[in-house]
C-alpha positions in Angstrom: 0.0 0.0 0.0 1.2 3.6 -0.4 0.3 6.6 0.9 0.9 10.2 1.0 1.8 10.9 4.6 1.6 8.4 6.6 1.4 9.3 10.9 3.2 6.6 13.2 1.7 7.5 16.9 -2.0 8.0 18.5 -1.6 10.5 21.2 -2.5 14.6 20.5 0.4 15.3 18.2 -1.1 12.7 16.4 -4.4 13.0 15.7 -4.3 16.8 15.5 -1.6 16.2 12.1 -4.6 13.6 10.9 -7.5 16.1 11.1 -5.2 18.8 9.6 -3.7 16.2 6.6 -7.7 14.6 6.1 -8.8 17.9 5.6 -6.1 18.5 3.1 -7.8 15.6 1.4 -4.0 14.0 1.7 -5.7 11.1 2.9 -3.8 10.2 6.1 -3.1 6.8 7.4 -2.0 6.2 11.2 -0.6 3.2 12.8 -1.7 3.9 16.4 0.0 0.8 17.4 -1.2 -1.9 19.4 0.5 -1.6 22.7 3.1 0.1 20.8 5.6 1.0 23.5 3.8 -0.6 26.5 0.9 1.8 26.2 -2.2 1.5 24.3 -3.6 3.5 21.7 -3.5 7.4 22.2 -0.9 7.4 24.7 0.4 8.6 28.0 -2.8 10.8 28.2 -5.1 7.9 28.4 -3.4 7.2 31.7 -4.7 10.5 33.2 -7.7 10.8 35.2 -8.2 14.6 34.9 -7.0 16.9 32.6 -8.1 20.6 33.4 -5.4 23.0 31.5 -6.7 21.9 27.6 -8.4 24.5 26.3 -12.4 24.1 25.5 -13.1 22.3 28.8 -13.5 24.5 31.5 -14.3 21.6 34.5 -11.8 19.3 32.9 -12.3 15.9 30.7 -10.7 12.5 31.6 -7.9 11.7 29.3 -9.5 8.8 28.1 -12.4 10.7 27.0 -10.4 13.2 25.2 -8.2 10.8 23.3 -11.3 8.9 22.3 -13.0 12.4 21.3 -9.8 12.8 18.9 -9.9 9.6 17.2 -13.3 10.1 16.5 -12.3 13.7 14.9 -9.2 11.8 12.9 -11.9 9.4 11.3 -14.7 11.7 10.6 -12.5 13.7 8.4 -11.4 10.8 6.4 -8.2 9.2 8.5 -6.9 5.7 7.8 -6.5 5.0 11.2 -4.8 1.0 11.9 -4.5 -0.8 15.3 -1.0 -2.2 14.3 2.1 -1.5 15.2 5.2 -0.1 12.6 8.2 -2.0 13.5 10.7 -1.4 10.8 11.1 1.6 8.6 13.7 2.4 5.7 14.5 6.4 5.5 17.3 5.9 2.8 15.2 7.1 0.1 11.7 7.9 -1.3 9.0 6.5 -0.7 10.1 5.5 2.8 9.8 1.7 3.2 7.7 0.4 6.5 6.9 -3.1 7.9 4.1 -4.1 10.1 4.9 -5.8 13.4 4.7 -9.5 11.8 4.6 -8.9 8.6 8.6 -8.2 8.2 9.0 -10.5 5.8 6.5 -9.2 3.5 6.7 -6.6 0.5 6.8 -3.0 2.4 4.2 -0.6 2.5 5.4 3.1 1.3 4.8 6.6 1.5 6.4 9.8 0.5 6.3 11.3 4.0 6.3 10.3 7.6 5.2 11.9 10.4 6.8 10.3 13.8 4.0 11.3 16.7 5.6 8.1 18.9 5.7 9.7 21.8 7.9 8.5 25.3 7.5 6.2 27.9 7.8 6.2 31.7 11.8 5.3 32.5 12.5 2.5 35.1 14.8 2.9 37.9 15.8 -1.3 37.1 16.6 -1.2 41.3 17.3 -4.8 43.0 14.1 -6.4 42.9 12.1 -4.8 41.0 11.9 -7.2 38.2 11.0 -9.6 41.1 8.1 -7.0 42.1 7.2 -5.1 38.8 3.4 -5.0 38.9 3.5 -6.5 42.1 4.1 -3.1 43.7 5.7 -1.6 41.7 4.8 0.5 38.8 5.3 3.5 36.5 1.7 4.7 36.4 -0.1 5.8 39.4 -3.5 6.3 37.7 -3.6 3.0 36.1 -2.7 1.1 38.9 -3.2 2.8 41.7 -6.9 2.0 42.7 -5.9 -1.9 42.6 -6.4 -3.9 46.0 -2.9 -4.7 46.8 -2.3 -1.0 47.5 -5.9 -0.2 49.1 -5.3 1.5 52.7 -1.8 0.6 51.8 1.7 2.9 52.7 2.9 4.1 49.3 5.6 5.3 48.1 6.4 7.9 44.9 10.2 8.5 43.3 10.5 11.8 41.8 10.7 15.6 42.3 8.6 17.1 39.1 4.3 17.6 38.7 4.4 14.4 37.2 5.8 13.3 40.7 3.4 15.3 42.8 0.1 14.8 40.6 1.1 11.2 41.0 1.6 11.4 45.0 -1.4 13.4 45.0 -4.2 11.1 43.1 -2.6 7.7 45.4 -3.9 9.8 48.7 -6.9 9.2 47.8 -5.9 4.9 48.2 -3.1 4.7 50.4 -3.0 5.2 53.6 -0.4 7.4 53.5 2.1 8.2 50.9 5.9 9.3 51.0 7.7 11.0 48.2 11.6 10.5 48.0 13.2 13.4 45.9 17.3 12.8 45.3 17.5 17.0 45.5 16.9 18.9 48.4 14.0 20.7 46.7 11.3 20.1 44.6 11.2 20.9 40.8 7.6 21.1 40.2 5.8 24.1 39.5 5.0 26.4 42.6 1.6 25.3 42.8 1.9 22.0 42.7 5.0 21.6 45.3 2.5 23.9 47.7 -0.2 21.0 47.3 1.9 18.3 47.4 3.8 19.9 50.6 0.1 20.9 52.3 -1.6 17.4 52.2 -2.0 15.7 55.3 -1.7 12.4 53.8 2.1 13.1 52.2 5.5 13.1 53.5 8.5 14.6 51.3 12.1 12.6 51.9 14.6 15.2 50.5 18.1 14.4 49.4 16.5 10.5 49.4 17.6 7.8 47.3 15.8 4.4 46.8 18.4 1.0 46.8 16.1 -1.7 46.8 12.8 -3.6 46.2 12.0 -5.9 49.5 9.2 -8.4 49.5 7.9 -11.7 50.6 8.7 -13.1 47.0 5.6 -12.3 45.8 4.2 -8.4 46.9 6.6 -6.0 47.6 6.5 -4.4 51.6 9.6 -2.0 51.6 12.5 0.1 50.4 15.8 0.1 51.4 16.3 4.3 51.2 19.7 6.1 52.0 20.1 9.4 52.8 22.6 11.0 49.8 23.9 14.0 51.8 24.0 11.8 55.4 24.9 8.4 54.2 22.2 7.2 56.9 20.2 4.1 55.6 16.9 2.3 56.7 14.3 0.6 55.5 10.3 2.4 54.8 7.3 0.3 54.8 6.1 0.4 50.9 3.6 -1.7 49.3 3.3 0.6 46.7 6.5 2.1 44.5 5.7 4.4 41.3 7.8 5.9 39.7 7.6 9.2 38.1 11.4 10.0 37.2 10.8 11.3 33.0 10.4 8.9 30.1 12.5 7.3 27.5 11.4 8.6 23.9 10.0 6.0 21.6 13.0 6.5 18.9 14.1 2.8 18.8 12.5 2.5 15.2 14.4 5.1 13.7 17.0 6.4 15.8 19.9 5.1 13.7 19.0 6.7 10.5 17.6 10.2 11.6 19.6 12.6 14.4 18.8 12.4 17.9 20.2 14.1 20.8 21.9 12.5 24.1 18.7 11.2 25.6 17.5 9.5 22.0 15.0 12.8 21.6 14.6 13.1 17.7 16.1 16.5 16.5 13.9 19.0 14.6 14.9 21.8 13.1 14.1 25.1 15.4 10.2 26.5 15.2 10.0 23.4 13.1 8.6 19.8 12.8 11.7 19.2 10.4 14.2 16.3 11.1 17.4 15.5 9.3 15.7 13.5 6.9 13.6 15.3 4.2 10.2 14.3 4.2 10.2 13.1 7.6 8.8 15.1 10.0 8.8 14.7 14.0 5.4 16.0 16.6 4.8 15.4 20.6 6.4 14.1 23.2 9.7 12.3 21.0 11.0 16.0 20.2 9.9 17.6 22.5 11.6 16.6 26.6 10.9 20.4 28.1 7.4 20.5 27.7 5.5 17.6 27.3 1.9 18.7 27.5 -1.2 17.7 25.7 -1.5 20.9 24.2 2.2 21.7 23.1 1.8 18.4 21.7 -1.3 19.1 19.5 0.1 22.1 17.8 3.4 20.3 17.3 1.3 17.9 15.5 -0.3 20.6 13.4 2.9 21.9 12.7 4.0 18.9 11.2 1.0 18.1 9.3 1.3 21.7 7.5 4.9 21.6 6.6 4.3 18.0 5.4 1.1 19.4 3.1 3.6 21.9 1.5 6.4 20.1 0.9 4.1 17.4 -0.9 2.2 20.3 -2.8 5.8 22.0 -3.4 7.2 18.9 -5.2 4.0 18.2 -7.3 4.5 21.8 -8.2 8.1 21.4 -9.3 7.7 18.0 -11.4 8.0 18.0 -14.8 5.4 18.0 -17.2 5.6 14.6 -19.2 5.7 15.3 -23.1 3.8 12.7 -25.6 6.1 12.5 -28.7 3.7 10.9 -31.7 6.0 8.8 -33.9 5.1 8.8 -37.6 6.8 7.3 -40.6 7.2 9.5 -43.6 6.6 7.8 -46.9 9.1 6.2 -49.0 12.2 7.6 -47.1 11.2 6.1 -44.0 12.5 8.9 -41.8 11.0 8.9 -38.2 9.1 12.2 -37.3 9.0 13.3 -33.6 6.1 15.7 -33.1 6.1 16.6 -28.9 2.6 17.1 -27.9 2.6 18.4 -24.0 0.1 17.3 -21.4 0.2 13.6 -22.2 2.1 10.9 -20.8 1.1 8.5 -24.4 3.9 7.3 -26.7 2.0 6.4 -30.1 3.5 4.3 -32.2 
């Protein structure tokens, strides 16, 4: 199959570059990816119970709800949208070659530009024992697995110092029986009014200059952390049944980050004010460019971004293409001569 533009990614970067390129009539196709890095279609958003700072709602929407609203926005403007998952691309030349997950072996699908919405996932700590304990108290997603029974009335525990690590700390109160952050710094880096609400709840208890060693358990469910104090050197153990961690996220590059620039942390490079890569006709939106931000809404217009400098490039190139000329081949009489006679704005050779 080819394809214009095609969008790899589900989350807002996403689907806003669909509804933009459907409305383009571009016809857009997006892989959304079935548990395409660990998370299900349309993202890290889908994994947030409320989101009240995107614009239009003005008591909030459940990220569920709003990814779902987008998909339905993609598709009613005309977006090709698959549950499958990309897993090999070729950016060496136009069309770009891709394989579905599976079908590697097959002939490649192409298209003469990409759009890379992939996203980035939560990053793992990989402490002693917590392959032993991973989702068995220990998890990188408060809101999904939070509300489960193993951590019901429950001493928690959060690893981090951002919003991400106080939102998180915040939505467990309302399970755990009490909840303890453990920041390595000796202050908080989230926003001002965040830190004040994570530093006013009754049900919270901030560890500063606090390191987690490792995951204890009975073999099974995790019960504790071996912490250490960075600037003391003292050590002890904290009764945990719950560990999540909220320490950034690893950007879902692994598909292409050998054949298009990417900075230290695997981030894919776009040109400044731009959804530009080092790759013509690849362009990058969301959270895989973009490791300052990482909002829903600096997401989306990234995503719009891309979907606009990917409709004019396309319409510059079609512009720029050579008008095929139809040369009608005659015989003249006796001598046998050929005669060429050009006739623009055909493609037939007549013979």
């Amino acid at each position: 199959m080819h394809s214009k533009v095609v969008i790899i990614g589900s989350g807002p970067a996403a689907h806003t570059a669909a509804v933009y390129l459907a409305r383009a009539e571009l016809k857009p196709v997006m892989y959304e990816g079935m548990l395409a890095n660990g998370i299900a279609p349309g993202g890290q958003l889908t994994t947030t119970t409320d989101v009240e700072n995107y614009p239009g709602f003005p008591k909030g929407i459940g990220g569920q709800e709003l990814m779902e609203a987008m998909r339905e926005q993609s598709e009613r403007f005309g977006t090709t949208i698959i549950t499958e998952t990309v897993s090999k691309v070729d950016l060496s030349k136009r069309p770009f070659k891709y394989w579905l997950e599976y079908c590697e072996e097959e002939d490649p699908n192409t298209a003469d530009a990409l759009i890379f919405a992939t996203g980035a996932s939560a990053r793992r700590l990989h402490l002693p024992g917590e392959d032993t304990y991973w989702q068995n108290g220990i998890s990188a997603c408060a809101v999904c697995d939070g509300a489960v029974p193993i951590f019901r009335n429950k001493p928690l525990a959060v690893i981090g110092g951002g919003d991400s690590a106080a939102e998180e700390a915040i939505f467990l109160t309302k399970y755990g029986s009490k909840v303890t952050v453990l920041v390595r710094k000796d202050k908080l880096r989230a926003s001002n009014i965040m830190a004040k609400r994570l530093s006013a709840h009754p049900k919270v208890e901030i560890l500063y200059n606090t390191v987690a060693t490792e995951a204890k358990g009975d073999g099974k469910l995790l019960q504790s952390l071996a912490i250490r104090n960075v600037a003391t050197g003292e050590a002890r153990d904290l009764s945990a049944n719950g560990l999540f961690y909220a320490v950034g996220h690893e950007p879902a590059t692994a598909l292409i980050k050998e054949q298009i620039d990417c900075d230290e942390d695997g981030y894919i490079i776009t040109k400044p004010g731009t959804s530009y890569t080092s790759v013509k006709g690849v362009f990058a939106a969301g959270d895989v460019q973009d490791k300052r931000y990482r909002q829903a809404i600096t997401s989306a217009g990234s995503g719009c971004i891309a979907a606009l400098e990917a409709e004019r490039l396309l319409a510059e190139e079609e512009e720029a293409a050579p008008e095929p000329i139809t040369f009608v081949v005659s015989l003249v009489s006796k001598q046998k001569r050929v005669r060429l006679t050009a006739l623009p704005h055909h493609t037939e050779l007549i013979l």
